[in-house]
N, C-alpha and C positions, 0 to 999 in steps of 0.2 A: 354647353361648350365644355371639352375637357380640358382638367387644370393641370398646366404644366409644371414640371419640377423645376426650376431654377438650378443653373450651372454656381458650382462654388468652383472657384477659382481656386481656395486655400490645397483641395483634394489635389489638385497637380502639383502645384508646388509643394505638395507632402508627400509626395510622391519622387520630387525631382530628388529632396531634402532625406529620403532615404536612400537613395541613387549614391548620391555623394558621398553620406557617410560611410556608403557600406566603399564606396573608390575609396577614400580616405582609409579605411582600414586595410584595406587590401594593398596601398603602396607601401602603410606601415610596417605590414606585417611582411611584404617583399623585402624590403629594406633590412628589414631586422634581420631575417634569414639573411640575406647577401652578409651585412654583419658577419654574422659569424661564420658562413662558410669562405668567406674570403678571409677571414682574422684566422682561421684554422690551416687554411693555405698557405698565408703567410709563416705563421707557428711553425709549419711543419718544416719550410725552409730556414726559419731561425734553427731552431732545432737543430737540421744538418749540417749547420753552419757550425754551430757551439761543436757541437761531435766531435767532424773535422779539426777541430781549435783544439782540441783536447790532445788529438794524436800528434798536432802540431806543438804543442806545447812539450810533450813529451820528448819530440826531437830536440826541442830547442835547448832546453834544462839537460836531457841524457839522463838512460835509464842509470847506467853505473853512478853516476852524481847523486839521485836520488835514494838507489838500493843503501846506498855508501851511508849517505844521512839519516837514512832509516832504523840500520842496524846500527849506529853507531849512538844515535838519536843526537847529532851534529853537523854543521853543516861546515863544508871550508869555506873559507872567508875571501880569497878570490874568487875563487870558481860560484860564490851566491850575487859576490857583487855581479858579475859579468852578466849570467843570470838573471838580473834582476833589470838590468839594465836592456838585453835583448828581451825580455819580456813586457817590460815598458814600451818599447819599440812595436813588437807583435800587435799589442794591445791597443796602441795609439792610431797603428795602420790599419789595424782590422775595425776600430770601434768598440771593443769589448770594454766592458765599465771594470772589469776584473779579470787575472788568471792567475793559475797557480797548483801547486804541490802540495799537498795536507799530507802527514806523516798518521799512520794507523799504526797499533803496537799495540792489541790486547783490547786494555780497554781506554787507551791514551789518544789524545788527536795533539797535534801542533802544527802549525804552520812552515814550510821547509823556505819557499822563494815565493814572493807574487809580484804581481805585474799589473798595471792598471792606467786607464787613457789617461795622458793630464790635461788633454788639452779641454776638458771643461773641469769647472769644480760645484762642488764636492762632487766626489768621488766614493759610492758604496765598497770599494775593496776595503777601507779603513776598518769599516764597521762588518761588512762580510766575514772577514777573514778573523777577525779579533775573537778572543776567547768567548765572551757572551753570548757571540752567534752561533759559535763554535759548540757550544755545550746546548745551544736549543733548536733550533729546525733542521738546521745546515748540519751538525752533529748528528740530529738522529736520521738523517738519511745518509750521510757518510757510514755509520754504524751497520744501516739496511743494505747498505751496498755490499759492505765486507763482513757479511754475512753467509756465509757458504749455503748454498741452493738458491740464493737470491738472484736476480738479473746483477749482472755489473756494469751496467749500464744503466743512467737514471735521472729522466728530465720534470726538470720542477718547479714551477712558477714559486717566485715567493714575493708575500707583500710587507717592505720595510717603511718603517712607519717616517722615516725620513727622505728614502729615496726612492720609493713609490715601486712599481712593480718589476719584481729580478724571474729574468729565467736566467736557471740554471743549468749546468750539465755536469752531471757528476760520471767519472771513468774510471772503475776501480782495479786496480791489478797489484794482482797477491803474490806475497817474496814469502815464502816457506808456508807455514801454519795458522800461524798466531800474528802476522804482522804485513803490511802491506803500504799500498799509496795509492791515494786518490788524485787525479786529475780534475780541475774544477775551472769552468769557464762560467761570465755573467754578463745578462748582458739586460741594461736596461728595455723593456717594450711598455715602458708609457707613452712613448709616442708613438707608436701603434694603433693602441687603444684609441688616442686622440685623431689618429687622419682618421681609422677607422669609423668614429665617432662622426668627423665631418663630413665623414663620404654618406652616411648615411642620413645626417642630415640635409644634403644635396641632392640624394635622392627625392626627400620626403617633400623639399622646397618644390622640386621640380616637378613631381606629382598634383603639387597642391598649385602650381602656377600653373599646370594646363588644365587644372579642373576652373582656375577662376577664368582661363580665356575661352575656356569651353561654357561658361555659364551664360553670355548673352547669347552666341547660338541657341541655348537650349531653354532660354527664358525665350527668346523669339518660338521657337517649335512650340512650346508651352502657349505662347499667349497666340499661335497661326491656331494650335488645337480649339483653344477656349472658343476661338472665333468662330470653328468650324463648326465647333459643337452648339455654337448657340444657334446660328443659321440652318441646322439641320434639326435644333429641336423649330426653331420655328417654321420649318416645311412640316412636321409633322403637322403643327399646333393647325395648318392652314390644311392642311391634308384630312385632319380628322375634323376640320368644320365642313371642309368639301364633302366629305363622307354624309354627316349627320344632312347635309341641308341636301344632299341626294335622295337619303333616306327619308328624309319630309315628304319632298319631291314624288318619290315614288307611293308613301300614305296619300297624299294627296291625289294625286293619277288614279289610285284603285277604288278612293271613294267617289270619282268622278265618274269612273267606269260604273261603278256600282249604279248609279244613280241612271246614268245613261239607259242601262240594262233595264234598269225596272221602267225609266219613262219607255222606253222600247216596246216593252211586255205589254203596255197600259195601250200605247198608240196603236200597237198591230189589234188589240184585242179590240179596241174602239171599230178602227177603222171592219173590224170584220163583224162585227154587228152593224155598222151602216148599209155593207152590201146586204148583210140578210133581211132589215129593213126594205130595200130598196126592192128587192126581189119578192118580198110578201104586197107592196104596191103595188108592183105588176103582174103579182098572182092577181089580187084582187080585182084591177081593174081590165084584166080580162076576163075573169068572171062576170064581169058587170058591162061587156061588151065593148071595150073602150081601147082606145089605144095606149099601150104601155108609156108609163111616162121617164122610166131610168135602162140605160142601156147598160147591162149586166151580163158582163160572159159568162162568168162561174166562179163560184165562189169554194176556197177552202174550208 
């Protein structure tokens, strides 16, 4: 009898269990991507947003106000209040965590008017705009900007260790040689980050809750397979005993045949010595004048 392999069950469910993993990576790494090209889509309309704020800013304040404060490196004292006060307003309406005027002159920065939401607090304008900032990231891309052959145009994530992540927009335009003004808009996107964050993590939940409602179907297919596979190893197991007890069968039949064949051989040859017998008796006894005693046609 041949010896059947046994079904391991483990081999499908390692099988289901690399199925899975490999879905589980593929929503991850879906997710991930969506990330960032939707967080890029976004960006880029922040971006046109800040831009736009910049030219708008510029109306608001007035180039002559500005050129006037630049070259003079003063600002008037109505005309900053007012300023400051519709800038406040712009800022609050729009959402912008910051705007404002930087004075350029060589190799000097100041601040001219800025403007910033109040309706939450703190508020990064305090700390953007202040000298410290002024003279380290925020400086050196003011600098790059009015830089002649540079873009004047310049957008810039930056990360403040108090108010988390600023984009910026910097708009630079040049008043003679040596001296100019930058336009600067800010605008918080950590909460961005954060839906961004959640969306992706609502992705990955929702991936992973249709793999767990997917898992009894596919642990039923799994244990219909196991079933099928055992039932069909045991048609064979039954098929190859059919087989061999044929095979007997048919050893058996040809040694029968065999046997047959030679008692065959033995009987014709018996019986055909009896008629030659039977035929030399009635040679004999009509030699000796007598009536034959066996009725004999002819013998092969």
């Amino acid at each position: 009898m041949a010896k059947t392999t046994p079904i391991k069950k483990h081999r499908a469910y390692g099988l289901f269990a690399i199925a899975a993993a490999i879905y589980t990576l593929g929503v991850v790494a879906f997710s991930t991507w969506s990330y960032f090209e939707h967080r890029a889509i976004l960006l880029a309309h922040i971006d046109e947003s800040l831009i736009n704020a910049t030219h708008a800013t510029e109306q608001i304040i007035g180039r002559i106000f500005i050129e006037c404060a630049v070259e003079f490196e003063t600002v008037h004292e109505p005309g900053h209040a007012a300023n400051q006060a519709e800038l406040d307003r712009f800022a609050e309406a729009c959402r912008f965590d910051a705007i404002g005027a930087i004075a350029i002159k060589g190799t000097n920065l100041w601040t001219l008017v800025v403007g910033i939401d109040r309706n939450g607090t703190p508020h990064p304008a305090n700390a953007l705009f202040q000298a410290p900032i002024l003279s380290g990231e925020l400086a050196a891309i003011l600098r790059s900007v009015a830089t002649p052959g540079n873009d004047r145009i310049r957008m810039q994530s930056l990360r403040h260790e108090k108010y988390g992540s600023l984009r910026v927009a910097v708009r630079y335009e040049p008043i003679g040689t040596q001296s100019g003004y930058a336009l600067v808009v800010a605008r918080n996107i950590g909460y961005m980050d954060g839906l961004m964050r959640a969306q992706v993590f609502h992705k990955i939940a929702n991936g992973v809750f249709l793999l767990v409602m997917a898992f009894p179907l596919i642990a039923l297919y799994t244990r219909a397979r196991v079933k099928s596979s055992r039932q069909l190893a045991a048609l064979n197991e039954r098929l190859q005993q059919d087989v061999e007890m044929q095979k007997k069968r048919e050893a058996e039949l040809k040694d029968a045949i065999h046997d047959l064949e030679r008692f065959t051989s033995v009987a014709v040859g018996r019986e055909g010595r009896i008629i030659e017998l039977k035929a030399e008796v009635n040679t004999l006894l009509e030699q000796a004048n007598r009536t034959k005693r066996y009725k004999v046609d002819h013998i092969e």
